[in-house]
N, CA, C and O atoms as a MOPAC input file, in Angstrom:
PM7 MOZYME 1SCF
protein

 N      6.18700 1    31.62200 1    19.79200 1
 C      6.97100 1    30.66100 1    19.03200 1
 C      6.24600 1    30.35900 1    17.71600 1
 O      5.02000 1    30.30400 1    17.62000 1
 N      6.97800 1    30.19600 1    16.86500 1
 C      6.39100 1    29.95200 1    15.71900 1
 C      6.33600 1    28.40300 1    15.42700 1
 O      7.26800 1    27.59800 1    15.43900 1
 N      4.50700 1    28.12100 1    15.06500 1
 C      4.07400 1    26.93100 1    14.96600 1
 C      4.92300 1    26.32200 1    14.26000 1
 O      5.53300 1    25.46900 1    14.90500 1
 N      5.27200 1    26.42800 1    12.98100 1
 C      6.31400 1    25.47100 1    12.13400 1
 C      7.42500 1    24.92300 1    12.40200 1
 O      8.02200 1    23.91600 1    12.02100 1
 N      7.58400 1    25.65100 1    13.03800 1
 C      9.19500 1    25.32200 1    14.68200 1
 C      8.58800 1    24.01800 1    15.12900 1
 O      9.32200 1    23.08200 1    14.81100 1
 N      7.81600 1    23.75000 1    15.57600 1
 C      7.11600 1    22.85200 1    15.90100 1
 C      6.58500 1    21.66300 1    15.45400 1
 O      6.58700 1    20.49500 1    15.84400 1
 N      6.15600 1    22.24400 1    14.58300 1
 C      6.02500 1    20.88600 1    13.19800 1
 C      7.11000 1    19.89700 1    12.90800 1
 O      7.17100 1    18.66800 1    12.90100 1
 N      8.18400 1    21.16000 1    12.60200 1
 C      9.83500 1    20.66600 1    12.03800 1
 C     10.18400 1    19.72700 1    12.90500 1
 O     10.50000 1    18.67100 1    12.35800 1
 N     10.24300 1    19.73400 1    14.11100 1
 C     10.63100 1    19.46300 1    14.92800 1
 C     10.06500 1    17.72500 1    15.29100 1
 O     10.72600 1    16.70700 1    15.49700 1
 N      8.55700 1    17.96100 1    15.25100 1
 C      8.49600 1    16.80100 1    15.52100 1
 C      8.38800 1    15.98700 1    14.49600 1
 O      8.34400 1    14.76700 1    14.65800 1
 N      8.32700 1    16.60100 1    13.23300 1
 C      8.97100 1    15.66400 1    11.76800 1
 C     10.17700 1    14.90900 1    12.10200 1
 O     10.30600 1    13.68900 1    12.00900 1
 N     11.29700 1    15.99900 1    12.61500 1
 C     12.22600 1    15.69300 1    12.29700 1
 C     12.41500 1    14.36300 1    13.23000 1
 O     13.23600 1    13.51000 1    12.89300 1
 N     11.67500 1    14.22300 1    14.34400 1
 C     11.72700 1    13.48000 1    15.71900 1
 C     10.85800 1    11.79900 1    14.99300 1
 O     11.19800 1    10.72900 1    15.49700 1
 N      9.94200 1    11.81300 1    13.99800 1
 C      8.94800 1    11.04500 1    13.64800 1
 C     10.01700 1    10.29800 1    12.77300 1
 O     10.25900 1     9.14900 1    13.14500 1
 N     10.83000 1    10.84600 1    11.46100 1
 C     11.49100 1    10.49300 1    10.36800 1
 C     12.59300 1     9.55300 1    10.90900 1
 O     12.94800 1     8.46400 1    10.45800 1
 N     13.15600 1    10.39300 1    12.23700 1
 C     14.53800 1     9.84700 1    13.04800 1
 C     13.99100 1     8.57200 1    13.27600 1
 O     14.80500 1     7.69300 1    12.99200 1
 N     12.32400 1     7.91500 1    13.90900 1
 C     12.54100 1     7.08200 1    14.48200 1
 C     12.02200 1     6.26900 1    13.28400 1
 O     12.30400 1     5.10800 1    13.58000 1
 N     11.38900 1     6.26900 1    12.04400 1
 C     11.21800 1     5.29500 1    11.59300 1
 C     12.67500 1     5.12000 1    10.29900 1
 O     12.68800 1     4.45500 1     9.26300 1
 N     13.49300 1     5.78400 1    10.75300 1
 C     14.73100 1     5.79100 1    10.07000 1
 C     15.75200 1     4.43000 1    10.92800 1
 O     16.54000 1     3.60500 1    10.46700 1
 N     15.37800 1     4.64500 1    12.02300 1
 C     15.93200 1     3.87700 1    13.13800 1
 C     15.45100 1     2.23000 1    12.90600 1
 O     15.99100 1     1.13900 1    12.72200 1
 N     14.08100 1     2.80100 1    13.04000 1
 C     13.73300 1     1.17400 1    13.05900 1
 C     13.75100 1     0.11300 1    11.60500 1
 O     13.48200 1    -1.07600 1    11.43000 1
 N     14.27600 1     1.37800 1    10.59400 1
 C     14.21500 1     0.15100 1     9.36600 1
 C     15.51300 1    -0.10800 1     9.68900 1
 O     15.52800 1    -1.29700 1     9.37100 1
 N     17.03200 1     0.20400 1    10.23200 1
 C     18.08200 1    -0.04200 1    10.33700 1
 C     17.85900 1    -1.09900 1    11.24100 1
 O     18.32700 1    -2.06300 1    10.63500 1
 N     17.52900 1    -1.41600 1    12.07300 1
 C     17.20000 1    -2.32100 1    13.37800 1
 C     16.58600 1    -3.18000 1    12.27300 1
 O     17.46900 1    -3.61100 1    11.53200 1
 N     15.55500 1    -3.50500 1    11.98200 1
 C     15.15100 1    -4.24700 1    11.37500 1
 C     16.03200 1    -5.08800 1     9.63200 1
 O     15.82100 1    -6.05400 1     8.89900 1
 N     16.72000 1    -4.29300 1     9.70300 1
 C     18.00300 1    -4.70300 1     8.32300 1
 C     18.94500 1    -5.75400 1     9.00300 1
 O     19.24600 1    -6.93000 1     8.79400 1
 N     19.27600 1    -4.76900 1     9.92800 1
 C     20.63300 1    -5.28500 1    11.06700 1
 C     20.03500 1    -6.57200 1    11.38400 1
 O     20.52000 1    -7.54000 1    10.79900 1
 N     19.17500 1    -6.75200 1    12.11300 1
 C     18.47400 1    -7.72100 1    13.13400 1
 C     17.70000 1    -9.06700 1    12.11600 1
 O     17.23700 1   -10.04400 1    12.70500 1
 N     17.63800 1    -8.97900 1    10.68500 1
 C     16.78700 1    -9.88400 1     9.78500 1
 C     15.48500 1    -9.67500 1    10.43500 1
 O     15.25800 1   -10.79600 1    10.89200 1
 N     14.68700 1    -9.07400 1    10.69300 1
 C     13.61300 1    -9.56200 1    11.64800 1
 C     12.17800 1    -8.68800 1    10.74100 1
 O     10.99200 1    -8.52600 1    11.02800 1
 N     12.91900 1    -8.33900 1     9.73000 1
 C     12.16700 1    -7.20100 1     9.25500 1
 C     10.73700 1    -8.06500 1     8.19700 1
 O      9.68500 1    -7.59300 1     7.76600 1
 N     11.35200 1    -9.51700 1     8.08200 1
 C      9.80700 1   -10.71000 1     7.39800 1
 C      9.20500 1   -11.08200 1     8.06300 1
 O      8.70600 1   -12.18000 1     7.81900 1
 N      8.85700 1   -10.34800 1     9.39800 1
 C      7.87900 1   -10.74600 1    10.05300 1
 C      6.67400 1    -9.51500 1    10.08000 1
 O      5.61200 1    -9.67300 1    10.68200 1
 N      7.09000 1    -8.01300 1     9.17300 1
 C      6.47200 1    -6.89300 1     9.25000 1
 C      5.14000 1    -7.33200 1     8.12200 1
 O      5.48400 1    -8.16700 1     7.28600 1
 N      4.22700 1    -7.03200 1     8.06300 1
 C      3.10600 1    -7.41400 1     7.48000 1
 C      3.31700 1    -6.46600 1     6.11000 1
 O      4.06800 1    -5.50400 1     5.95200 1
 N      2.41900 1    -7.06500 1     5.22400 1
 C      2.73600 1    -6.55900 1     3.65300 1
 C      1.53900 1    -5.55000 1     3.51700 1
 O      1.52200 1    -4.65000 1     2.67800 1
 N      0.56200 1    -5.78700 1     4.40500 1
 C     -0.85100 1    -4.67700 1     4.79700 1
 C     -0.41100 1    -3.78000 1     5.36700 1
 O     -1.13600 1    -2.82100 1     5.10400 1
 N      0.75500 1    -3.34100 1     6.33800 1
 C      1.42100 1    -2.62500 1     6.96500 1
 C      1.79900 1    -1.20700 1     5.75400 1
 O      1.57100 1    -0.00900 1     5.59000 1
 N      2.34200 1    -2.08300 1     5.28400 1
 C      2.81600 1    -1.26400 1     3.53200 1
 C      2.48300 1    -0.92000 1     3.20900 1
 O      2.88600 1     0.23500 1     3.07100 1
 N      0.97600 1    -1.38100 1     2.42500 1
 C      0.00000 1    -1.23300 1     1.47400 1
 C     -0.66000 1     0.31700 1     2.47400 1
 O     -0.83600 1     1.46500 1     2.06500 1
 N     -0.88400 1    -0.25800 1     3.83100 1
 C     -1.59300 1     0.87100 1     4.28900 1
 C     -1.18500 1     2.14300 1     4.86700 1
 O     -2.05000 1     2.92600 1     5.26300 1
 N     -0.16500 1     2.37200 1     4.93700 1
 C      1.13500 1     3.31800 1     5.39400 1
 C      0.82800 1     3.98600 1     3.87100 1
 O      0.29700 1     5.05800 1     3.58000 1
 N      1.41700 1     2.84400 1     2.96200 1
 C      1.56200 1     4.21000 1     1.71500 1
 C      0.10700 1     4.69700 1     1.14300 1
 O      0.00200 1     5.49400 1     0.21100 1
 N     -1.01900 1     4.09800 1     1.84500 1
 C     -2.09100 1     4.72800 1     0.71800 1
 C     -2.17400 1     5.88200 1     1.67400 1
 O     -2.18700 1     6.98800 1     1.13300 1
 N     -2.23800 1     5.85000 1     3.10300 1
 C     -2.04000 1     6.75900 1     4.24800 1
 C     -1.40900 1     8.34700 1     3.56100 1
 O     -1.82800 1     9.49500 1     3.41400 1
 N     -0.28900 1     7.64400 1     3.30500 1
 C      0.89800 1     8.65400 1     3.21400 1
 C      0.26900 1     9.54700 1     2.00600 1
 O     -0.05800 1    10.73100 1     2.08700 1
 N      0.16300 1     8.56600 1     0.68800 1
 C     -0.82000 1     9.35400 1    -0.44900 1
 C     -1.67200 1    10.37100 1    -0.18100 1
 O     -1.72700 1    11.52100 1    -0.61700 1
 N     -2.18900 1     9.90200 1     0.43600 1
 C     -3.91600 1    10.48900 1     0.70300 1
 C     -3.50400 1    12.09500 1     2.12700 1
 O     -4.38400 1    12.77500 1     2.65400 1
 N     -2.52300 1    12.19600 1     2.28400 1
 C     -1.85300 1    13.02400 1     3.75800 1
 C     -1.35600 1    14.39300 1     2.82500 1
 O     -1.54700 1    15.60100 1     2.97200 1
 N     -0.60500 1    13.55900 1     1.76800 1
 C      0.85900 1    14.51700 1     0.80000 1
 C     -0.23100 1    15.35500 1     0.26300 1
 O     -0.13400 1    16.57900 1     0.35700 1
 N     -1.85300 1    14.49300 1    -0.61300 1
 C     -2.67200 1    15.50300 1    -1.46200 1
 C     -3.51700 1    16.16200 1    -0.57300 1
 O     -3.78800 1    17.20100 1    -1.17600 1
 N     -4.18400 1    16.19000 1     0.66000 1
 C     -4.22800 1    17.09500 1     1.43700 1
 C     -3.33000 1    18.18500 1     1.90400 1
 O     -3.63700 1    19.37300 1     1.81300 1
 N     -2.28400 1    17.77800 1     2.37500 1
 C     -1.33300 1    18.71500 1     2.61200 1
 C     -1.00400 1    19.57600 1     1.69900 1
 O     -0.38900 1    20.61900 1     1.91800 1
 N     -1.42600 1    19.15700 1     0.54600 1
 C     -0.82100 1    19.94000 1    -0.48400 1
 C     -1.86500 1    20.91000 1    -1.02900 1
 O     -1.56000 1    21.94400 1    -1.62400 1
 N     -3.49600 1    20.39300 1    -0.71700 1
 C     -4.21900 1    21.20000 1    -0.77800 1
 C     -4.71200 1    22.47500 1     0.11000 1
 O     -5.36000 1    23.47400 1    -0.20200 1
 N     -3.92200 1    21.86800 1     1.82400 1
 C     -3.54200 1    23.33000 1     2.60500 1
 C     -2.52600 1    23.95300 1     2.30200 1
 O     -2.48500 1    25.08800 1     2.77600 1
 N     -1.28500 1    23.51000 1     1.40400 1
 C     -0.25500 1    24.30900 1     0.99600 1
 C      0.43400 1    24.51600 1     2.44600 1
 O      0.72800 1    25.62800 1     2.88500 1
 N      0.66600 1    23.22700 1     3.17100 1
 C      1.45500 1    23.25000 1     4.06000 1
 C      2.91000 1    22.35200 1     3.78500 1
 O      3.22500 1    21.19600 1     3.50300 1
 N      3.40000 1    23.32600 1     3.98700 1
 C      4.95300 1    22.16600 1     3.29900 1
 C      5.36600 1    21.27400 1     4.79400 1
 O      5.75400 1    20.10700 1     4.73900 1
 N      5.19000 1    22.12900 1     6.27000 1
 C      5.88500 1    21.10600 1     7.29300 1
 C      4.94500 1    19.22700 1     6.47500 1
 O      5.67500 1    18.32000 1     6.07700 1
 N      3.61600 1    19.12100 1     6.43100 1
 C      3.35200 1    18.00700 1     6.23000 1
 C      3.55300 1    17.37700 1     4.98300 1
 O      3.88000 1    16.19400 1     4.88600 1
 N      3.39600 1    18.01500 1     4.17500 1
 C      3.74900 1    17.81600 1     2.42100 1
 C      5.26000 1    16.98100 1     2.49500 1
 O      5.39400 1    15.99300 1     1.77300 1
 N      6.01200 1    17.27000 1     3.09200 1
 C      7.65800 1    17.48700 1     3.45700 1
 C      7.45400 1    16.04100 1     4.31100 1
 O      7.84100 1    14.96600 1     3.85200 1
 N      7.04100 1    16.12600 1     5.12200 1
 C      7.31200 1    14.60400 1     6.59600 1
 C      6.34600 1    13.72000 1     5.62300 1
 O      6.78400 1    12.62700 1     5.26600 1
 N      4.93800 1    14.16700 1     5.13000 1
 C      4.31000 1    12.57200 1     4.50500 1
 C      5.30000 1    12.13100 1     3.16600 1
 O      5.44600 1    10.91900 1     3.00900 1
 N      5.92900 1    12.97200 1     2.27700 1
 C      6.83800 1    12.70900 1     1.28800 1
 C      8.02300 1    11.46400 1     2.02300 1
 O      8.63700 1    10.50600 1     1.55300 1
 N      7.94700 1    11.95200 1     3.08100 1
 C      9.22700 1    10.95800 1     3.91100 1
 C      9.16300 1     9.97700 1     4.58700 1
 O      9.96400 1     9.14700 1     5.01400 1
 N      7.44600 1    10.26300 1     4.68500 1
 C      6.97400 1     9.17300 1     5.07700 1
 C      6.70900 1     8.03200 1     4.09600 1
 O      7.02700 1     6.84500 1     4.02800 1
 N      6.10100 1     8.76100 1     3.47600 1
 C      6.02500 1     7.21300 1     2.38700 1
 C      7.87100 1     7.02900 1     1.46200 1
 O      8.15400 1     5.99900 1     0.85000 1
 N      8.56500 1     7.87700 1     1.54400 1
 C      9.90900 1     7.38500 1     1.34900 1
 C     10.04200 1     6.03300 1     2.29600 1
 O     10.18100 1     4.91900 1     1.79300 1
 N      9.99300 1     6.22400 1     3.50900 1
 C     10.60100 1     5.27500 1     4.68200 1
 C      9.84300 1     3.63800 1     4.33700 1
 O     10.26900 1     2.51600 1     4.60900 1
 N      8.73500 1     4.01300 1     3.72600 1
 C      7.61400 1     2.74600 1     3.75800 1
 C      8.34000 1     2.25800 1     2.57200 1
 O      8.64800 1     1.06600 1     2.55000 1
 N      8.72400 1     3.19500 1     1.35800 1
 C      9.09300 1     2.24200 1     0.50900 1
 C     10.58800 1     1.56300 1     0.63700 1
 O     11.07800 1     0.60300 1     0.04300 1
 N     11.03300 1     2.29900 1     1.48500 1
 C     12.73300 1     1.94400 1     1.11100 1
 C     12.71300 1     0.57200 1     2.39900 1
 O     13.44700 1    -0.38800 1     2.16200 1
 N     11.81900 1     0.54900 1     3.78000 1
 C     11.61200 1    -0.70500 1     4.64400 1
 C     11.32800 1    -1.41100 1     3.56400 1
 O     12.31700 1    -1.91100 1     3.02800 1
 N      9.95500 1    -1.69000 1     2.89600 1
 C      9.58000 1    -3.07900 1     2.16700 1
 C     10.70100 1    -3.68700 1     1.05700 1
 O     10.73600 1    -4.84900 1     0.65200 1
 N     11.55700 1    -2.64700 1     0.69800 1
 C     12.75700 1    -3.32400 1    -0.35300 1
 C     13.89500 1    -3.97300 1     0.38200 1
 O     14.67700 1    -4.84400 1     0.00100 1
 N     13.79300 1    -3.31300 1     1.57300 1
 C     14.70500 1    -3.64600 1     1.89800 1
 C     14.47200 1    -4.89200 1     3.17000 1
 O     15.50500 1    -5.30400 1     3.69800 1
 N     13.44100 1    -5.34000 1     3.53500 1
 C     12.78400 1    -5.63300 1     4.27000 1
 C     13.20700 1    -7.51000 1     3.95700 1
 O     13.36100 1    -7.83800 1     2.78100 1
 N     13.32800 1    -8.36600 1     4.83000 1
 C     14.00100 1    -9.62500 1     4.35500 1
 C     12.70400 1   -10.42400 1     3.93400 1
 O     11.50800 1   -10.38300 1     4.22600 1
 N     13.73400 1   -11.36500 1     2.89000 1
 C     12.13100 1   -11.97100 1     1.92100 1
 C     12.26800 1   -13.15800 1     2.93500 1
 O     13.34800 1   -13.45800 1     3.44600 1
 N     10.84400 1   -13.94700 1     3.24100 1
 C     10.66700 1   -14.73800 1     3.86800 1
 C     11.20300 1   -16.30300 1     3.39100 1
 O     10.65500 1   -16.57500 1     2.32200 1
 N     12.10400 1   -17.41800 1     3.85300 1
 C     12.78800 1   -18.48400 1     3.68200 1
 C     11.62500 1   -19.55000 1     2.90200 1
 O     10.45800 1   -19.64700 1     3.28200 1
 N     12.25200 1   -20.35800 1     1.67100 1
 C     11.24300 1   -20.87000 1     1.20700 1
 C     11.74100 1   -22.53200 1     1.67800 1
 O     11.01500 1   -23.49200 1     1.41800 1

C-alpha cells in the first residue's frame, strides 16, 4: 500500500474533525470558553510543521498543516466574543 494513501487519509479524518468541532462550537455559543493560548499555540505549531514539511517536500503534511492552521484561524474569528 502506498504510504500517502495513508497520510491522506488520516488528514482527511484529522481536518473532518476539527471542521466538526468549530461548527459545534458556532452552533452551541460555547466556543468563549476556548483559550486565546490555544490559538496562539496551534498556529505557531502549524507554522513551524508547514516549514518543515516543506523542507521534506512532503505535500501529505504541507497540505493538512496549511489546513490546519486554516481551521485555527477561521475557529478564533469565528469563535464567540466573551459578554461584557
Amino acid at each position: 500500500m502506498n504510504p500517502d494513501l495513508i497520510g491522506w487519509a488520516a488528514s482527511a479524518i484529522l481536518l473532518a474533525t476539527l471542521v466538526r468541532q468549530i461548527r459545534k462550537q458556532v452552533a452551541d455559543g460555547t466556543g468563549a470558553g476556548v483559550s486565546r493560548w490555544l490559538f496562539i499555540g496551534q498556529s505557531l505549531a502549524s507554522v513551524g510543521f508547514i516549514a518543515y514539511s516543506v523542507l521534506l517536500d512532503n505535500w501529505v503534511f504541507i497540505v493538512t498543516n496549511s489546513c490546519i492552521l486554516l481551521t485555527a484561524i477561521v475557529g478564533q474569528c469565528l469563535r464567540p466574543k466573551p459578554s461584557a
